[in-house]
DRENPA-3360 file (N, C-alpha, C; in nm, 2 decimals, always signed):
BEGIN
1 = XXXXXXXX = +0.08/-0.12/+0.00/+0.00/+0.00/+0.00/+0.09/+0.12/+0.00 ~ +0.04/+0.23/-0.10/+0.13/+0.36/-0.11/+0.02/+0.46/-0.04 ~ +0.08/+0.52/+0.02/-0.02/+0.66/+0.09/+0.05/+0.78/+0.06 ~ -0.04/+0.84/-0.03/+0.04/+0.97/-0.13/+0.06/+1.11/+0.04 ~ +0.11/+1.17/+0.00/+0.12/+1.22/+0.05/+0.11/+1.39/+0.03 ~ +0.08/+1.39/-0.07/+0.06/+1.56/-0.16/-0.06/+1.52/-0.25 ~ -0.10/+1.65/-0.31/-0.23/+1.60/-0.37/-0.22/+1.61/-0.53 ~ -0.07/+1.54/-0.60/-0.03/+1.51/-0.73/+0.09/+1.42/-0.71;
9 = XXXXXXXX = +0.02/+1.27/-0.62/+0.15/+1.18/-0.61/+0.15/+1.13/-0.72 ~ +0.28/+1.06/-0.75/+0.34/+1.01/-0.83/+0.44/+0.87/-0.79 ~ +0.45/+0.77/-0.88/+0.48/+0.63/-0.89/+0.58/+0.59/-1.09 ~ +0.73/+0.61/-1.01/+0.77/+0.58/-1.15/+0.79/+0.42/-1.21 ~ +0.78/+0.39/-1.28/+0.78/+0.24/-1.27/+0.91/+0.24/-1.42 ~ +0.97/+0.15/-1.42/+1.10/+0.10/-1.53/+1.10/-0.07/-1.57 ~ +1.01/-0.10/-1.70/+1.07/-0.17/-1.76/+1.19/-0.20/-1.84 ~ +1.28/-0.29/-1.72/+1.41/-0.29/-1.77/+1.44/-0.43/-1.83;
17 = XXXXXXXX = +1.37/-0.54/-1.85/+1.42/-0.67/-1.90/+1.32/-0.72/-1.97 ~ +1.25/-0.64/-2.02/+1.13/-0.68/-2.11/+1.14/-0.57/-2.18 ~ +1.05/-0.61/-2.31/+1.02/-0.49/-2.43/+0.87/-0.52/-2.46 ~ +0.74/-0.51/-2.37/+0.64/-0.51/-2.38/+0.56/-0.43/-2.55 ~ +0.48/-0.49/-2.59/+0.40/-0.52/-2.73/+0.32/-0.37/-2.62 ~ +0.24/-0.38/-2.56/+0.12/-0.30/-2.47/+0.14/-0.26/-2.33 ~ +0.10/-0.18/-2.25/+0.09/-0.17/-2.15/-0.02/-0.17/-2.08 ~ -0.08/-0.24/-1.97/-0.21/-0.26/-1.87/-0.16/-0.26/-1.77;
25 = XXXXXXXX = -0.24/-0.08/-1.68/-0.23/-0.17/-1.56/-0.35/-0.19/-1.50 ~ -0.40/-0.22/-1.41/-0.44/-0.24/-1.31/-0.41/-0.16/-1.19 ~ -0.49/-0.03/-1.16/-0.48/+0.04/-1.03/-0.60/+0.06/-0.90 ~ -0.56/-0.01/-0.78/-0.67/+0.01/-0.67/-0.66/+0.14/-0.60 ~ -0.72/+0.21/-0.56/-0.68/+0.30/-0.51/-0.82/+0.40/-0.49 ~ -0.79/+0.43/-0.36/-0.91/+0.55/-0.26/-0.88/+0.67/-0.30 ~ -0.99/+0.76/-0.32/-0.95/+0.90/-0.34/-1.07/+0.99/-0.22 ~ -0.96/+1.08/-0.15/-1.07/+1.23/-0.14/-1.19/+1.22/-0.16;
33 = XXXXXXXX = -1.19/+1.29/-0.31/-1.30/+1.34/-0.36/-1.27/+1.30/-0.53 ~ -1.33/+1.34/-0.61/-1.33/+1.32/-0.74/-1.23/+1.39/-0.80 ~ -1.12/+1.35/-0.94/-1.07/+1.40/-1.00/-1.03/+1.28/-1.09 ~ -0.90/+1.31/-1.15/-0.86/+1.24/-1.23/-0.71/+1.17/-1.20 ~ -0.70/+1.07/-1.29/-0.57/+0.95/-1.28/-0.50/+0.95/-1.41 ~ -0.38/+0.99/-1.44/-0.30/+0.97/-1.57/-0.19/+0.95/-1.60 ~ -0.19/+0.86/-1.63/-0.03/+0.76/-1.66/+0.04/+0.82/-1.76 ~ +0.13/+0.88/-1.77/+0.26/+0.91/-1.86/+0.36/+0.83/-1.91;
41 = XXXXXXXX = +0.40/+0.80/-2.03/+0.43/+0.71/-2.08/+0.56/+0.81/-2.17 ~ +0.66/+0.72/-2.21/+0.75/+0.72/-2.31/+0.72/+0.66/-2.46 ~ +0.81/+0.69/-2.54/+0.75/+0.65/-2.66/+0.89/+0.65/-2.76 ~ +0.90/+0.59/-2.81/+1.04/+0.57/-2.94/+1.09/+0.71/-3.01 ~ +0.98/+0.82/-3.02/+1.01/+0.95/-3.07/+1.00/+1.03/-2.94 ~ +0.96/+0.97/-2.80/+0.92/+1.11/-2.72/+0.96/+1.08/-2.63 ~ +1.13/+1.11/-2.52/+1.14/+1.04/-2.46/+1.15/+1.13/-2.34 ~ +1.09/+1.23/-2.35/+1.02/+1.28/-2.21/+0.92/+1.27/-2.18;
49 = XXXXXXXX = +0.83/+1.29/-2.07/+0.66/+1.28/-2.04/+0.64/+1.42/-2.05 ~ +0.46/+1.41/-2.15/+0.43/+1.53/-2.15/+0.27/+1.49/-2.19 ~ +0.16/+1.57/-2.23/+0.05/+1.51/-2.21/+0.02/+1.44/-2.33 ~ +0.07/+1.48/-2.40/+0.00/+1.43/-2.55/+0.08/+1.24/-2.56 ~ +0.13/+1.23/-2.45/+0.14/+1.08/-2.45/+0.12/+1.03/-2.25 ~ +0.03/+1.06/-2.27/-0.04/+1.00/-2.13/-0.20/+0.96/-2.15 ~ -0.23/+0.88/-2.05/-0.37/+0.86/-2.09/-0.42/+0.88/-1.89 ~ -0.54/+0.93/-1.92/-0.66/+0.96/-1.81/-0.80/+0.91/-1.82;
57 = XXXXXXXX = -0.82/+0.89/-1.67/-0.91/+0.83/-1.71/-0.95/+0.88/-1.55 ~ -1.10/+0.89/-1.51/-1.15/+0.96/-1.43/-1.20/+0.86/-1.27 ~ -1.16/+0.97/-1.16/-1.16/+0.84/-1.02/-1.30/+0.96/-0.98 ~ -1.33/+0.87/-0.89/-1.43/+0.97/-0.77/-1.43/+0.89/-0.65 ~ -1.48/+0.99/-0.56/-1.47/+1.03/-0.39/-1.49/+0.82/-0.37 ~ -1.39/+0.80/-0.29/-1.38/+0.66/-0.20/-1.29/+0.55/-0.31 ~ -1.33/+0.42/-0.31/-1.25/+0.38/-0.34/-1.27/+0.34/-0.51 ~ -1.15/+0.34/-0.61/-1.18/+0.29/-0.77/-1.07/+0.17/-0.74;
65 = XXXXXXXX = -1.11/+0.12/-0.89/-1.10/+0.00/-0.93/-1.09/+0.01/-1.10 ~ -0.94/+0.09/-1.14/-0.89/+0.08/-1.24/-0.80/+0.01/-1.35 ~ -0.84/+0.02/-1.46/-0.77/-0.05/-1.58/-0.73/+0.04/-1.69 ~ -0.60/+0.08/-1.71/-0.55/+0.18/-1.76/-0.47/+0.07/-1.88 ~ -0.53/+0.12/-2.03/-0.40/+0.06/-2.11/-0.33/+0.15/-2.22 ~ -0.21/+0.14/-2.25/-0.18/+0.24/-2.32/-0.16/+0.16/-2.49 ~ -0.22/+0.26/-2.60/-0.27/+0.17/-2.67/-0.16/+0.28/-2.78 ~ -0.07/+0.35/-2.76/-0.01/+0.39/-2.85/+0.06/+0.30/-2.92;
73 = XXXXXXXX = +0.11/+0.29/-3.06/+0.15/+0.21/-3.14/+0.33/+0.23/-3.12 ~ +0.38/+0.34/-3.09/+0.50/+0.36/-3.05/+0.55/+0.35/-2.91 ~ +0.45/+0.26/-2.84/+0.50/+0.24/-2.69/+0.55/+0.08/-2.72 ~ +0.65/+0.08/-2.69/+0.75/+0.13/-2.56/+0.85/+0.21/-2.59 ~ +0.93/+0.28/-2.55/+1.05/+0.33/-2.55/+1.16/+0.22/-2.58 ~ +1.14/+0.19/-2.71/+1.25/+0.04/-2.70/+1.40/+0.14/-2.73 ~ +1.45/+0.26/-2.69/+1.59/+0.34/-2.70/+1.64/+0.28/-2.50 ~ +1.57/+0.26/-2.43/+1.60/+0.24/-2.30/+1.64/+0.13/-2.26;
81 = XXXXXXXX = +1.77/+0.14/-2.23/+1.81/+0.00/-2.19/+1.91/+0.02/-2.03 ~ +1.89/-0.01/-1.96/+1.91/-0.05/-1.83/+1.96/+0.09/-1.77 ~ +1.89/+0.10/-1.78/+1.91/+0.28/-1.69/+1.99/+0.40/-1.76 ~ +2.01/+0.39/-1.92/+2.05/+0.45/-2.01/+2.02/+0.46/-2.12 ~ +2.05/+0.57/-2.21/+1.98/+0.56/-2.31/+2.10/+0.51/-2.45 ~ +2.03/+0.45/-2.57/+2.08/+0.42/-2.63/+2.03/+0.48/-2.79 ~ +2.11/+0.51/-2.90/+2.03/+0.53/-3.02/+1.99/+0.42/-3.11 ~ +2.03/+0.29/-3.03/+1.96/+0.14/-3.12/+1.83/+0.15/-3.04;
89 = X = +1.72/+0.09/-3.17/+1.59/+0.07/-3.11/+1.59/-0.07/-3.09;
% end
C-alpha cells in the first residue's frame, strides 16, 4: 500500500528486461474526492513525459477499481536500456 502524501503523487515504474508489445495496468486506489488519474508514458520518438502521451481516465470520492491501457503504437520506449539511453531501437 502507497499513501500519497501531496495532492499530485506520483509512482515511476522501469521496464528494464522486457520490451512489452502494450501496457495494462491495473490500479486500486481511494480518493478524497473526485478527479482524475493519468499515466505518462514514453514513446520511441518522445522520450520525455508530457500530455499528449499520457492517458486519463477519471476516479471519484472513495474507493476505484482501475484499468488503464496504453494503446499507443509507439509504446515502448524500446531506445532504454538499463538505466540508459541508447540510439539502437
Amino acid at each position: 500500500m502507497i499513501h500519497a502524501l501531496t495532492n499530485d503523487p506520483a509512482l515511476a515504474l522501469l521496464l528494464l528486461k522486457m520490451v512489452p508489445s502494450k501496457l495494462i495496468l491495473h490500479i486500486q486506489l481511494s480518493s478524497p474526492g473526485g478527479t482524475n488519474a493519468q499515466v505518462f508514458y514514453n514513446t520511441t520518438g518522445a522520450r520525455d513525459f508530457d500530455e499528449a502521451h499520457s492517458v486519463r481516465t477519471p476516479i471519484h470520492k472513495g474507493d476505484n477499481d482501475l484499468v488503464v491501457e496504453v494503446t499507443d503504437p509507439n509504446f515502448p520506449l524500446r531506445g532504454y536500456k538499463r538505466n540508459y539511453w541508447t540510439d539502437a531501437p
